[in-house]
MARBA-3410 file (N, C-alpha, C, O; in Angstrom, 1 decimal):
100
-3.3,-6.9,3.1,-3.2,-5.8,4.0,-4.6,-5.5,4.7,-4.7,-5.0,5.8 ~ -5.6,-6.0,3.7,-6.8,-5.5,4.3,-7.1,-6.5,5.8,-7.5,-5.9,6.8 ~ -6.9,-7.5,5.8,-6.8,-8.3,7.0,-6.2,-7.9,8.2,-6.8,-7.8,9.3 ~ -5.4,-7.6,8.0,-4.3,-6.4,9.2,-5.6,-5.4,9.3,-6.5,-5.9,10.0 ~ -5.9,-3.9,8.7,-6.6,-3.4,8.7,-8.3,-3.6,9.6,-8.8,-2.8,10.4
-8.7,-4.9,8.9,-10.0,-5.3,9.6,-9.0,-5.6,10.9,-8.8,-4.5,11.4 ~ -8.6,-6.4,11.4,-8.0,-6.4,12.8,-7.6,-5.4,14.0,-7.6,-5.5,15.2 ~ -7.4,-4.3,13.0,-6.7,-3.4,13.8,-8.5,-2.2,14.1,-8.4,-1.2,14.8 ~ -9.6,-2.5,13.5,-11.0,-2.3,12.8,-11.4,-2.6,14.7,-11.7,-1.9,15.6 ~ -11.1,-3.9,14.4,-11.8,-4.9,15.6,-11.0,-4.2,16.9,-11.7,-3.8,17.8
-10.0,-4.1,16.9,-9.3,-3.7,18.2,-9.8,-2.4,18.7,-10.1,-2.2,19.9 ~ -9.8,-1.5,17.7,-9.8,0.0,18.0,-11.4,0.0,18.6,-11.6,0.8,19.6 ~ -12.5,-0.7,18.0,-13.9,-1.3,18.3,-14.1,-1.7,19.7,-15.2,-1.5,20.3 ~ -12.7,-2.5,20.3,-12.7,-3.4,21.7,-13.3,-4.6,21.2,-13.4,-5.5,22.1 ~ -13.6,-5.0,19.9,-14.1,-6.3,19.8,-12.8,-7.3,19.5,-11.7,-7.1,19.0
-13.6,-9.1,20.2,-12.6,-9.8,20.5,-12.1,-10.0,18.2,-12.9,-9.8,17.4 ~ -10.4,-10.4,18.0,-10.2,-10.6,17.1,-10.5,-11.9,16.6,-9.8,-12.8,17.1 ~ -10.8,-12.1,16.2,-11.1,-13.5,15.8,-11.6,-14.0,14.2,-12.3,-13.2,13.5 ~ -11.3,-15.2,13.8,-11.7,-15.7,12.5,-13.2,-14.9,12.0,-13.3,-14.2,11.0 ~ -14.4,-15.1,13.0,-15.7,-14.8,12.5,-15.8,-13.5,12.6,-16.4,-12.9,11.7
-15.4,-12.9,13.4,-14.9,-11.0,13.5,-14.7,-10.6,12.3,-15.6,-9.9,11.7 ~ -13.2,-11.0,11.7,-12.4,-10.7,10.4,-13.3,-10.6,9.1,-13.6,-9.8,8.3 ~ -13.6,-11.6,9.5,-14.4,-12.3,8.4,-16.0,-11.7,8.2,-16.7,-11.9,7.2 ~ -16.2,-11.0,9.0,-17.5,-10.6,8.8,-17.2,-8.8,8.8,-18.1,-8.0,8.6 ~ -15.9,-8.7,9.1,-15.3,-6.9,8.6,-15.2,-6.9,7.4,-15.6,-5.9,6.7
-14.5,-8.0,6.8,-14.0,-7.8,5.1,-14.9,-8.0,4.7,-15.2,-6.9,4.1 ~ -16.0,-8.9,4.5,-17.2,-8.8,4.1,-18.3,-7.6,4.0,-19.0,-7.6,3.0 ~ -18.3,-6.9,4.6,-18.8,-5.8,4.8,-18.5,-4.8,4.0,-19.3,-4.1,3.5 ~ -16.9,-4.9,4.0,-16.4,-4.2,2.6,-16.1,-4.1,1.7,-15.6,-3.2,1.0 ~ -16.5,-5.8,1.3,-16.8,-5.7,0.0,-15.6,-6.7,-0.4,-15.1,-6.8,-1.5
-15.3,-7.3,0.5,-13.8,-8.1,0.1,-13.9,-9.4,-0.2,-14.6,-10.1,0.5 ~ -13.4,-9.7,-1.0,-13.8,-11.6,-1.0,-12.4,-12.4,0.0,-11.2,-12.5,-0.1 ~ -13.2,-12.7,0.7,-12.5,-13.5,2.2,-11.9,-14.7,1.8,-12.6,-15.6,1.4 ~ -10.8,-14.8,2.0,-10.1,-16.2,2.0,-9.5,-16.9,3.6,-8.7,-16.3,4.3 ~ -10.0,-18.0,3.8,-10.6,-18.7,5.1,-9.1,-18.8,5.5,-8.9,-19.0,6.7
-8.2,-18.8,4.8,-6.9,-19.3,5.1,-6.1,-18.1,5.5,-5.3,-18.2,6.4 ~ -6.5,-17.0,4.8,-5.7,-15.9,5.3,-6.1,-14.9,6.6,-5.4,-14.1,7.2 ~ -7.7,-15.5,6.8,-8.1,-15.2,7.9,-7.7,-15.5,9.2,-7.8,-14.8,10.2 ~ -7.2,-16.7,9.2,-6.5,-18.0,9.7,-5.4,-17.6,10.3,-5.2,-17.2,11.4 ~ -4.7,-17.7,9.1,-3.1,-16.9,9.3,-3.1,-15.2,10.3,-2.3,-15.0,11.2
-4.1,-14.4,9.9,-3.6,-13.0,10.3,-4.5,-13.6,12.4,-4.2,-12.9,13.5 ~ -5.0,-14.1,12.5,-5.7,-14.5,13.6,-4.4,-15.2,14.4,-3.9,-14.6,15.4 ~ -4.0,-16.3,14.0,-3.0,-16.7,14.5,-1.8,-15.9,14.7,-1.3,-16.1,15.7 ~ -1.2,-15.0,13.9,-0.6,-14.4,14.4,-0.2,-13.5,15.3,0.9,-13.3,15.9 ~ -1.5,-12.8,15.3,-1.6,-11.5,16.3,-1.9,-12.8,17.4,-1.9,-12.0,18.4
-2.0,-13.8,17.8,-2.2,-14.2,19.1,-0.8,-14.2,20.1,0.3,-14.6,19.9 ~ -1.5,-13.7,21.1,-0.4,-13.2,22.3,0.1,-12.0,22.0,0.9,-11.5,22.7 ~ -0.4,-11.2,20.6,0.1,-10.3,20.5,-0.5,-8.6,21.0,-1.6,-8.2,20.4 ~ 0.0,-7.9,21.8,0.0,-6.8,22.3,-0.3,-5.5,21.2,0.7,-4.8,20.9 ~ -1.1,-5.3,20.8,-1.6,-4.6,19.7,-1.0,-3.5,20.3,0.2,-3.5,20.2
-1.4,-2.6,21.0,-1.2,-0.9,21.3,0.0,-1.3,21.5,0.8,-0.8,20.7 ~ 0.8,-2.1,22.5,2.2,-1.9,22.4,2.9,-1.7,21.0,3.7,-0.8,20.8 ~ 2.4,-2.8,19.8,3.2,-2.7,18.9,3.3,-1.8,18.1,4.2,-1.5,17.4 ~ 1.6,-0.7,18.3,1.7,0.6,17.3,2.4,1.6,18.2,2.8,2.7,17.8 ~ 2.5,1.3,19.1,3.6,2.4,19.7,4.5,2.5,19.4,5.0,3.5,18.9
5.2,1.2,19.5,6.4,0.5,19.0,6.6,1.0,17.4,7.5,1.8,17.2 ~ 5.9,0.5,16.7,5.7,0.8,15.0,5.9,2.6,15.2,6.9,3.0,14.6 ~ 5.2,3.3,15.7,5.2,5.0,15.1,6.6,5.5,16.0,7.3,6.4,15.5 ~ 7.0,4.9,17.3,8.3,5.5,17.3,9.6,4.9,16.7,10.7,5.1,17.2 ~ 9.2,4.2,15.6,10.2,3.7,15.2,11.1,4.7,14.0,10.5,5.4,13.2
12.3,4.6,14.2,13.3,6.3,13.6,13.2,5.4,11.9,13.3,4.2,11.5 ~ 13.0,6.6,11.5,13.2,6.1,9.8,14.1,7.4,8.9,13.9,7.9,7.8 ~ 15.1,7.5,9.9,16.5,8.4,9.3,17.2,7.7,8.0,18.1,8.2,7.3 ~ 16.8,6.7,7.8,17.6,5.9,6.7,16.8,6.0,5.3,17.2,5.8,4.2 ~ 15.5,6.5,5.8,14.7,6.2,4.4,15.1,7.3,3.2,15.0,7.0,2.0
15.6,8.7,3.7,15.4,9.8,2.9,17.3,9.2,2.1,17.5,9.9,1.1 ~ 18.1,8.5,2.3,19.0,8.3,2.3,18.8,7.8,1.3,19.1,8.3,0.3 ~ 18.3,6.8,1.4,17.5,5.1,0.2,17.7,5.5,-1.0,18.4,5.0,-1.9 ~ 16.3,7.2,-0.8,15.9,7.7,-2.1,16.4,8.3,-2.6,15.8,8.7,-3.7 ~ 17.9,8.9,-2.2,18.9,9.9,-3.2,19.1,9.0,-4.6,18.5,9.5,-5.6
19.5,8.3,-4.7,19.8,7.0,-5.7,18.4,7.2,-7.0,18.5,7.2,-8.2 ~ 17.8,7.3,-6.6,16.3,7.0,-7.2,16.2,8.4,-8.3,16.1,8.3,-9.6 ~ 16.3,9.5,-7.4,16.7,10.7,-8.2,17.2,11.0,-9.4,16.7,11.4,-10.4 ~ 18.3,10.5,-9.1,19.7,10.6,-9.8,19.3,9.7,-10.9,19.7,10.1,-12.0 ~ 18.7,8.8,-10.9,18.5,7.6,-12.0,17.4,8.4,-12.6,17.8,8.9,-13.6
16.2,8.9,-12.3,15.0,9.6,-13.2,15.7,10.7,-14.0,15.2,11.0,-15.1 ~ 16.5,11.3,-13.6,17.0,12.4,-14.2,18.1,12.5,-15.6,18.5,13.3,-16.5 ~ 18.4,10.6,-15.1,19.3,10.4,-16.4,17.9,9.7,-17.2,18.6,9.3,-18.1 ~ 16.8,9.2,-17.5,16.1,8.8,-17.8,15.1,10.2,-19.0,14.9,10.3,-20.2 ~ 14.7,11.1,-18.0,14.4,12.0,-18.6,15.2,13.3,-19.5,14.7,14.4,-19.9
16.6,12.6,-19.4,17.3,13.7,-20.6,17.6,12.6,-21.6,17.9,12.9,-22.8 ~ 17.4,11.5,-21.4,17.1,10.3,-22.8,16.2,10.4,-23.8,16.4,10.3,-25.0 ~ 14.5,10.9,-23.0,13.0,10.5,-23.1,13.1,12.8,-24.0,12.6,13.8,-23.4 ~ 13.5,12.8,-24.8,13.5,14.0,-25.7,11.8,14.2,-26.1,11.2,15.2,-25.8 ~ 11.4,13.4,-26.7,10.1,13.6,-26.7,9.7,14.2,-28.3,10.6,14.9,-28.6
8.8,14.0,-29.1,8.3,14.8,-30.4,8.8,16.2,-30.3,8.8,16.9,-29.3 ~ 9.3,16.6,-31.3,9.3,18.0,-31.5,8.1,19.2,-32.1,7.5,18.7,-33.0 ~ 7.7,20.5,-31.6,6.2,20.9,-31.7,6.3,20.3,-33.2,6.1,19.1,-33.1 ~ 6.7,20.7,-34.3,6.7,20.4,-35.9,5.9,19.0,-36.0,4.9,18.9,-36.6 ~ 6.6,17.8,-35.3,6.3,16.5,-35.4,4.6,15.6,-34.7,3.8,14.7,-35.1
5.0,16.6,-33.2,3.3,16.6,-32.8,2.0,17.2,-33.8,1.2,16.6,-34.5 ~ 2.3,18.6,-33.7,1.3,19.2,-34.7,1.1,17.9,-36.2,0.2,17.1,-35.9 ~ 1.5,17.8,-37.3,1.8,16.8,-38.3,1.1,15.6,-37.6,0.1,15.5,-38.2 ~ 1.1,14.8,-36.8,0.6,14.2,-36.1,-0.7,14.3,-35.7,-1.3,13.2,-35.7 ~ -1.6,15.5,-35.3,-2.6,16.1,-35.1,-2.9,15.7,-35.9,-3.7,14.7,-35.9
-2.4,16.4,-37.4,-2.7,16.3,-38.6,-3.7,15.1,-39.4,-4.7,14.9,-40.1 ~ -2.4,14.3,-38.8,-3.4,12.6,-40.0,-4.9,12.4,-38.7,-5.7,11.4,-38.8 ~ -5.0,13.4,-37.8,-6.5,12.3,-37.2,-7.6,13.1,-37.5,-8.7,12.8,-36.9 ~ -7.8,14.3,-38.5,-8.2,14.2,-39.4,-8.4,14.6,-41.2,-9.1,15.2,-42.0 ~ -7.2,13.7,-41.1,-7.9,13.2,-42.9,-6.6,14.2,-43.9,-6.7,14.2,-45.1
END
């Protein structure tokens, strides 16, 4: 992700995107660069229309997401009437043996 990131670094900058660009953003931050993935995220964005696509990206509708996460709910709630936990009696006694 940090690749995307340094790119989008460069663009917002006006600087051209490129392998030695990338590569000398992540460095900077401390990232250990792999020459291949530099490669890859360079090659991709080529021909690609950056501001169109974050336009594209932020007006995109995400009515489906809150939907997703009903499911997720329902599952923690049967999890945490499982997950009972020490009783005070059993904690305190516990206290107890640390020390002596």
């Amino acid at each position: 992700m940090e690749y995307i990131y340094g790119a989008l670094l460069l663009h917002s900058a006006g600087k051209k995107i490129d392998e030695a660009h990338i590569t000398k953003v992540l460095e900077a931050a401390g990232i250990e660069v792999q020459a291949a993935r530099v490669k890859a995220v360079v090659t991709s964005l080529d021909g690609v229309n950056i501001e169109e696509a974050m336009k594209t990206a932020i007006a995109a509708p995400v009515a489906a997401a809150p939907a997703a996460a009903a499911p997720a709910k329902e599952h923690k709630k049967e999890e945490k009437k499982e997950e009972a936990g020490p009783t005070e009696e059993e904690a305190m006694a516990g206290l107890g043996a640390l020390f002596g």
